[in-house]
C-alpha positions as CSV (number, residue, x, y, z in Angstrom):
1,X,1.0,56.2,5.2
2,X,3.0,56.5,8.4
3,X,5.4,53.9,8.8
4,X,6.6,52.9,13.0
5,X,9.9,52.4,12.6
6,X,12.8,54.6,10.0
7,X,14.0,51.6,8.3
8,X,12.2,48.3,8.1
9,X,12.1,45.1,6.5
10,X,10.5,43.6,3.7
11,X,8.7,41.2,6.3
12,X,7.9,43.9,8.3
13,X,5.9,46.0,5.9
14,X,4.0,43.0,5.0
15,X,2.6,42.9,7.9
16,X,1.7,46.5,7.6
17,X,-0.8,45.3,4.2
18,X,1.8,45.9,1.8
19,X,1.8,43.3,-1.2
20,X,5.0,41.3,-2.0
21,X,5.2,42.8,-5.5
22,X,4.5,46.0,-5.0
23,X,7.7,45.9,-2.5
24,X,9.4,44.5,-5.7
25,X,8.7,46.9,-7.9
26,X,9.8,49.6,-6.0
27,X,13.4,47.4,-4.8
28,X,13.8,47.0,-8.6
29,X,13.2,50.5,-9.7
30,X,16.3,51.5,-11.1
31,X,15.7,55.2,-9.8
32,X,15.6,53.9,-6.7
33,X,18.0,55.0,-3.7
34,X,15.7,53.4,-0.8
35,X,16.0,49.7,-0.9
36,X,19.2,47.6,-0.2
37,X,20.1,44.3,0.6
38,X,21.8,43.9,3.9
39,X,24.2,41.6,3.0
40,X,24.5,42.4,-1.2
41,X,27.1,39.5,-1.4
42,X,23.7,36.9,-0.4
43,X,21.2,36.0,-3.4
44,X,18.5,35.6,-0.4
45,X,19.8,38.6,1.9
46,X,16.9,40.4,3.2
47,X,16.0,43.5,2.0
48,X,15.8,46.6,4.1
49,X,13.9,50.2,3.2
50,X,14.1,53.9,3.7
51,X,10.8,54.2,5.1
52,X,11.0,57.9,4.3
53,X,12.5,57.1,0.3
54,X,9.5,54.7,0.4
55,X,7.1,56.7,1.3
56,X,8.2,59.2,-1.8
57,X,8.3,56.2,-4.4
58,X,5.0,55.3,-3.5
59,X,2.9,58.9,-3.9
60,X,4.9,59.3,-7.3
61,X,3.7,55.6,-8.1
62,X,0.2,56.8,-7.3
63,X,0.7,59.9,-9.0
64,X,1.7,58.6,-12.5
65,X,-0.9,56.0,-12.5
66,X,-3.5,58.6,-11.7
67,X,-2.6,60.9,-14.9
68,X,-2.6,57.7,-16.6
69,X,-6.2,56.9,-16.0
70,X,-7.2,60.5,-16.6
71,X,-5.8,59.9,-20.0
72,X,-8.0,56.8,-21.0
């Protein structure tokens, strides 16, 4: 997935098709090194994303769930 802009918003990639939890998920991985508030000192600061980190979190997501179904 190619992503317009280097950083975005969680608003933003919405509007791309991305789901509200999945954008979750990958701001509450604790591995993570993409996602940040942009004021951490506000409970409802908006969150902001690497596009590029992003992008890496989500082909490992789809990458692990894959061997898992190859498992089953």
């Amino acid at each position: 997935m190619e992503f317009p802009k280097k950083f975005m918003k969680s608003g933003e990639l919405r509007a791309l098709g991305m789901s509200k939890e999945l954008l979750r998920r990958a701001y509450g991985d604790s591995k993570q090194r993409f996602a940040t508030k942009v004021n951490p000192s506000k409970r409802t600061s908006a969150i902001i994303y690497d596009t590029d980190g992003l992008k890496e979190w989500l082909e490992r997501e789809i990458k692990a769930q894959l061997a898992g179904m190859e498992r089953r």
